[in-house]
Each structure stands twice: as C-alpha cells, then as structure tokens.
C-alpha positions as CSV (number, residue, x, y, z in Angstrom):
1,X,-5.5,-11.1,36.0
2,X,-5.2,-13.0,32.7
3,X,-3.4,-12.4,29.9
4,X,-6.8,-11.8,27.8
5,X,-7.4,-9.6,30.4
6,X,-4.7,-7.3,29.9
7,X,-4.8,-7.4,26.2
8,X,-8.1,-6.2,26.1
9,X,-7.4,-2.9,28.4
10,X,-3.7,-2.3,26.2
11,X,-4.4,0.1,23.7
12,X,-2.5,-0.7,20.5
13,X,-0.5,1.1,18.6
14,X,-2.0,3.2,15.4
15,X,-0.3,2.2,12.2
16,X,0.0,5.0,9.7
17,X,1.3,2.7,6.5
18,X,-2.1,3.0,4.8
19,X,-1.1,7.0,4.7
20,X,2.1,6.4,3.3
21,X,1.3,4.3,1.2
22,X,-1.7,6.6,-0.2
23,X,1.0,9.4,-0.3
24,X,3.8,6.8,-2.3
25,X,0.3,6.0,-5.1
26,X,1.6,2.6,-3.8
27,X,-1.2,-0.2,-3.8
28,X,-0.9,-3.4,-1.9
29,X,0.0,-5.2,-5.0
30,X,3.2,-3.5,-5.5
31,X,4.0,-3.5,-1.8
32,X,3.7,-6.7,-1.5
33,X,6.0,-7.4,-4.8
34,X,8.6,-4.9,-4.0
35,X,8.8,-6.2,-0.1
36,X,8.4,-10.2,-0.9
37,X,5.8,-10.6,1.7
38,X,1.8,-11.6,1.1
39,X,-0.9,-9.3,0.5
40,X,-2.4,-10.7,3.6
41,X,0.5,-9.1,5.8
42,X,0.4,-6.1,4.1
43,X,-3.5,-5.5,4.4
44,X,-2.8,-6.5,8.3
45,X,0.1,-3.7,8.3
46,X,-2.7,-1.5,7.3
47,X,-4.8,-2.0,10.3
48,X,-5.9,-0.6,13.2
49,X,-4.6,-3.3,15.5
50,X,-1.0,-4.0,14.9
51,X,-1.0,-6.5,18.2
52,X,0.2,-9.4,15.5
53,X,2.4,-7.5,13.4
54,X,5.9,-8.3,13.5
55,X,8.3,-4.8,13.6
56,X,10.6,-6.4,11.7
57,X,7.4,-6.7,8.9
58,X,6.7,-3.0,9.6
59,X,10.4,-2.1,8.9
60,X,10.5,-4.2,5.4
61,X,7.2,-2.0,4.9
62,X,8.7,1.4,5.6
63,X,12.3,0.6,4.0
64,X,10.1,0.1,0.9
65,X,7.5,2.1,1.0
66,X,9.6,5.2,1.6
C-alpha cells in the first residue's frame, strides 16, 4: 500500500478556528497581524483539511485567537 494510498482513506481532522474566530469578530487580517504569520496560513487553518497544517501554527492560532 502506498503512502497516497493511505492518505486518501485517513480522515483528517475538523478544524473549528473559523468558529472561533467568528465568535472572537476576529477577521483573518487581524489574525494574521496579531500571530505574525500570512493570511495564506491562516485561510489554510480555516480549512477542512488540516493534513498540512503545522500544530505548532494551530497553537499560535488558538494562543491568539482566544
């Protein structure tokens, strides 16, 4: 079985930072000012598919976002 393989049948995890976010009135822009990191990584935290999404990045997120 290939590594594609697998990743395709792994479910990944649900990421709820759009919700807190909506819940904080914070907007991307002000994330991404207040955490240092790009929009980009932001909008990605915001995803459904958090496969490339560092957890250190999700903790910068939360630590500021809450």
């Amino acid at each position: 079985m290939s590594i594609y393989e697998v990743r395709s049948q792994i479910k990944s995890p649900h990421s709820n930072v759009r919700q807190i976010m909506k819940n904080n009135g914070i907007s991307i822009m002000a994330l991404s000012n207040l955490t240092k990191l790009p929009k980009q990584i932001i909008q990605r935290s915001r995803g459904e598919d958090l496969k490339k999404c560092k957890l250190e990045t999700l903790a910068i997120i939360a630590m500021a976002s809450g």
